[in-house]
N, C-alpha and C positions, 0 to 999 in steps of 0.2 A: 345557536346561542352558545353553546359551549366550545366551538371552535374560537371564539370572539374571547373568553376567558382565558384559554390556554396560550392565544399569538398575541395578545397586551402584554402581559408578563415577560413574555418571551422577546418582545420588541423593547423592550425597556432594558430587560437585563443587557440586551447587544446593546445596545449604545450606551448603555453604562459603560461594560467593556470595551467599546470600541473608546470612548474618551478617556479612560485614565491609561491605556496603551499610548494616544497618539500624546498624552502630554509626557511620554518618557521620548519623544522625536522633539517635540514643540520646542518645551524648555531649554535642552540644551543647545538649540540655537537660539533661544533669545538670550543667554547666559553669554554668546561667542559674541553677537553682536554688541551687547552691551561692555562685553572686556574689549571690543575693536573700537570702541566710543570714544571708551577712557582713553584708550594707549591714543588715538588722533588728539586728544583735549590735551594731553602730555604734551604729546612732538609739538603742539599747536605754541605751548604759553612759551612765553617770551625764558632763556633759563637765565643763574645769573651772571655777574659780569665775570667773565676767568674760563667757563662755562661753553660746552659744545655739547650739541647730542650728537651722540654714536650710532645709536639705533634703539629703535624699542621693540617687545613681542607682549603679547599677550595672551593670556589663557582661562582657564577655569578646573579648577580642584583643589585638593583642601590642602591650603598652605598650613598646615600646625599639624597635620599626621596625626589628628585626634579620629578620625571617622565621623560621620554622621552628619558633612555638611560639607556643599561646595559652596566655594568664594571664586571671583571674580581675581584674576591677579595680573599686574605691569610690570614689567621689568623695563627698565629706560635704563640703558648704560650711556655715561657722559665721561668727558675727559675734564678736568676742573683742574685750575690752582685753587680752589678753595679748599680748605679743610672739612672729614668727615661732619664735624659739628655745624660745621658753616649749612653747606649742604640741608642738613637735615632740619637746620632752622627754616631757610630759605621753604622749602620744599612741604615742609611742616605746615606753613603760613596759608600754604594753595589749596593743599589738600589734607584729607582726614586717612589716620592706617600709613603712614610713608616711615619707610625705614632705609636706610641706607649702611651699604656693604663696601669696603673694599673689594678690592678685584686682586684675586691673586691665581699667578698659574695653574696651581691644583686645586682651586677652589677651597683649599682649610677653613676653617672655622666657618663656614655660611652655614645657616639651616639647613635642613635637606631641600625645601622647595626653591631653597637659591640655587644650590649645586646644582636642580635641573633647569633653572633659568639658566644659567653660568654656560649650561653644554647648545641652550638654541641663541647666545647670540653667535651671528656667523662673522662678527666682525673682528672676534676676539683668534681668528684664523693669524690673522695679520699684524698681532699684537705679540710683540716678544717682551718688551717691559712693560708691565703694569701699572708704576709709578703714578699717580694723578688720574687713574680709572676708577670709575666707582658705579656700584647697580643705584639705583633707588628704585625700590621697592613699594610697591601700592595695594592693597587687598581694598576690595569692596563686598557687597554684600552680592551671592546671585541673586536674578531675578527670581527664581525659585531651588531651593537645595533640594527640597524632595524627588522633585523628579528629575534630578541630575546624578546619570551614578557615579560622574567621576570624582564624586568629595566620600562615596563611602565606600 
């Protein structure tokens, strides 16, 4: 009888442990999948008239360099006659969290989680004028911030 009180306990606590380890695996591929969702729903929509996609990437970590939470993030770099403002209305309209950047050689003035979008697009290899390039930028919410360490 008393072997029966000591392995309940003990079978509970492992699988305790064993489920809040495997959701530090879980989460952040449901956080990847869900930024690969977005960034297709992006390339997918129709962009507007003047308007080319260049390319898009996708990720998850904490765009604001606060700690204590990851977000989901798009980068879509497009080539445009339209204006910054244009853009951002356009794009504003589709989706929620869009921001939009110039594109400049060294990257000046972005936030820091642009500066590290800025360095994975590979198309910007082939790109000597910047003129008419522009990021828009997307955060959404991850599926889960806790058990994702790359937001803390």
């Amino acid at each position: 009888m008393k072997k029966w009180l000591i392995k309940i306990p003990m079978t509970l606590f492992a699988a305790m442990f064993f489920l809040i380890i495997s959701a530090y695996f879980i989460f952040p591929i449901l956080n990847d999948i869900k930024a690969e969702k977005l960034a297709k729903e992006m390339l997918n929509t129709t962009p507007p008239n003047n308007t080319e996609i260049v390319e898009a990437i996708s990720g998850c970590g904490n765009t604001g360099g606060t700690g204590n939470h990851t977000e989901v993030w798009i980068g879509l770099l497009v080539k445009s006659g339209l204006s910054k403002k244009e853009l951002l209305k356009y794009y504003s309209d589709l989706y929620n969290y869009i921001e939009v950047y110039e594109t400049a050689a060294d990257g000046a003035g972005y936030p820091i989680i642009m500066q590290f979008i800025d360095d994975e697009f590979k198309s910007f290899e082939n790109i000597s004028n910047h003129d008419d390039y522009f990021i828009i930028g997307r955060t959404e919410n991850a599926v889960s911030s806790s058990f994702d360490l790359r937001g803390h």
